[in-house]
C-alpha positions, 0 to 999 in steps of 0.5 A: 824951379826944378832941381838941378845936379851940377857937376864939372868936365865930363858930368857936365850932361848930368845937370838937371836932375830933380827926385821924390816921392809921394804915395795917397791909396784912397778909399773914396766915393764921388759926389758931387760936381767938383768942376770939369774935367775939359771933356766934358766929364764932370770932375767928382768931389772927393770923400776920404784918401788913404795916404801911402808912403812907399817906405818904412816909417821915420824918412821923407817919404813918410814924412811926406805922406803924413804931412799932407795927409794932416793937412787934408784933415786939419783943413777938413777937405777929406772925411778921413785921410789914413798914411799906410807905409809899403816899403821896399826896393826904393818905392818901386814895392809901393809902385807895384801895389800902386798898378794894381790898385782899383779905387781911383782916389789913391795917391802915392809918393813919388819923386828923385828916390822912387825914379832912380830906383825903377832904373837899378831895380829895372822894375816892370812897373815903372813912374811914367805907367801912373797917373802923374798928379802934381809935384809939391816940395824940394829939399836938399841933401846933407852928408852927416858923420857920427858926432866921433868922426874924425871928419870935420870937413867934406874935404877932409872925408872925400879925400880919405873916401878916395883914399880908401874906397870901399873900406868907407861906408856911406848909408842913405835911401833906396839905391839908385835913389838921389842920396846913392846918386849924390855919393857917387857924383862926389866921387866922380867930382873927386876924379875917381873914373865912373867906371870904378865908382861901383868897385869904390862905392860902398852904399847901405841902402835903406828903406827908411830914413830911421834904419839909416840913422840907427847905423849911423848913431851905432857907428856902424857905417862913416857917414850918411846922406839924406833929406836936411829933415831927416838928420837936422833933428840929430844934429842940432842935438850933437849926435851928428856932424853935419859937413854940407847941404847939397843945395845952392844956398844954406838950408833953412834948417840948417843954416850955418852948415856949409853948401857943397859950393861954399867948400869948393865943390861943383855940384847942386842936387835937391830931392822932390816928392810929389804925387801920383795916381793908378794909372788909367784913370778917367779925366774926371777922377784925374781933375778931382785929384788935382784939385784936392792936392790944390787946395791943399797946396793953398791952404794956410796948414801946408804953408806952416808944414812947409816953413816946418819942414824946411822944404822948398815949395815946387808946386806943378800940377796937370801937364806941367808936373807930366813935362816936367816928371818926362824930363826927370826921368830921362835925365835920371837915366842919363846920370845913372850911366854916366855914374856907373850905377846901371849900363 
């Protein structure tokens, strides 16, 4: 099931958004026949990837990247599977490096963050010029405040918010990515006019999850937004207060704090990741790469990541993660308009 945003009266049309990012930079050689490729090229076998999150350290991204790439090796598929991180400007850093890239066994992250900010970036480079890979997980959102807030309850916090607009400092990923996008549709839900959501909107974007949780545990913004995994650690120790998830259920890691539903609000958004590779790429190298992400999708150590992890598993790999990243893209699009965040 694909992610969905869900908001009431004139953000109706915004429904339907899913976001997330998955980076994998190979140096690999091909051996072998690994199966075809439907034009009669023969899919290559895979030796070694190096994995590529495309932000700083300590966030999703990274979290991500370094998942699957210890899969990779706990299940012996690849010879040695490195994570290198390429931070900056919501992956679309990572995304240049990406295009430039020769070796066709690379991998990135991708997803809701890296989709978004190809929009607010208006990067040259863009998702949709990759190979498109396979979609792997989904996890929602949670809005978290210092463990001192006087914030008890996202009513609480968004009535003040509205109240004071700029003069609260909310943090989380890249702008334009789903946690940017998350606060500006609690605003727009609040009834502040999407056109004023830039004037009353002050977002400390970040590369990393880690920067957003140092400015929150220093009380130098109001509050954050970002992956259940990334706070849940923080919370559970009494460092945050964590008001809501963004998911249509209680999260796994978090499961008695209440849904953004639960307390009244119309609005559903889960982040994605999934992963993509250089574009241009032969049919073969593209089968090749499928298949090893399969066999990692299938493997017993990416099921014990995911329950880990708390994250959804949303495997789509070939044409069904293309249609599905075609249509993500132009919703996210759609959304970023209506919000006000791009014209």
């Amino acid at each position: 099931m694909t992610q969905h945003i869900r908001t009431r009266g004139r953000l109706a049309a915004a429904a339907a958004l899913g976001i997330a990012a998955l980076t994998l930079a190979a140096c690999s050689g091909a051996s072998a026949p690994a199966g075809d490729s439907g034009d009669g090229e023969a899919a290559a076998s895979i030796k070694s990837v190096a994995v590529v999150a495309p932000a700083d350290p300590g966030g999703g991204w990274d979290q991500t990247a370094r998942a699957f790439a210890q899969a990779l090796s706990d299940e012996s598929l690849v010879s040695s599977a490195p994570v290198t991180n390429i931070g900056g400007a919501g992956g679309t850093v990572g995304l240049a490096s990406l295009a430039t890239e020769t070796d066709p066994n690379t991998l990135m992250i991708t997803g809701s963050v890296m989709v978004g900010a190809v929009e607010t970036n208006a990067s040259d480079v863009r998702v949709d010029d990759m190979t498109p890979i396979a979609k792997l997980t989904e996890e929602p959102l949670v809005l978290v405040v210092p463990k001192d807030s006087p914030y008890d309850t996202i009513d609480d916090f968004v009535a003040d918010w509205v109240d004071r607009g700029a003069d609260i400092a909310v943090t989380g990923g890249s702008a334009g990515g789903i946690d940017h996008i998350l606060a500006a549709l609690l605003l727009t839900d609040a009834g502040v006019d999407a056109a004023d959501v830039p004037k009353k909107l002050n977002y400390i974007a970040n590369s990393g999850g880690g920067e957003a949780l140092t400015l929150l545990l220093g009380g130098q913004v109001q509050a954050g937004i970002s992956g259940v995994g990334e706070f849940a650690q923080q919370v559970e120790a009494g460092d945050l207060k964590a008001l809501a998830v963004s998911s249509g259920e209680p999260a796994l890691l978090l499961p008695d704090v209440p849904t953004l539903n639960d307390e009244g609000i119309d609005l559903v958004v889960t982040n994605w990741r999934g992963l993509i590779a250089p574009g241009g790429i032969s049919d073969a190298e593209k089968k090749a790469l499928e298949e090893l992400v399969t066999s990692v999708h299938d493997s017993k150590t990416w099921t014990g990541i995911l329950d880990k992890n708390g994250w959804t598993d949303a495997f789509l790999v070939g044409d069904e993660f293309s249609s599905f990243l075609d249509g993500d893209i132009t919703t996210t699009q759609e959304t970023l308009k209506t919000i006000g965040l791009v014209e």
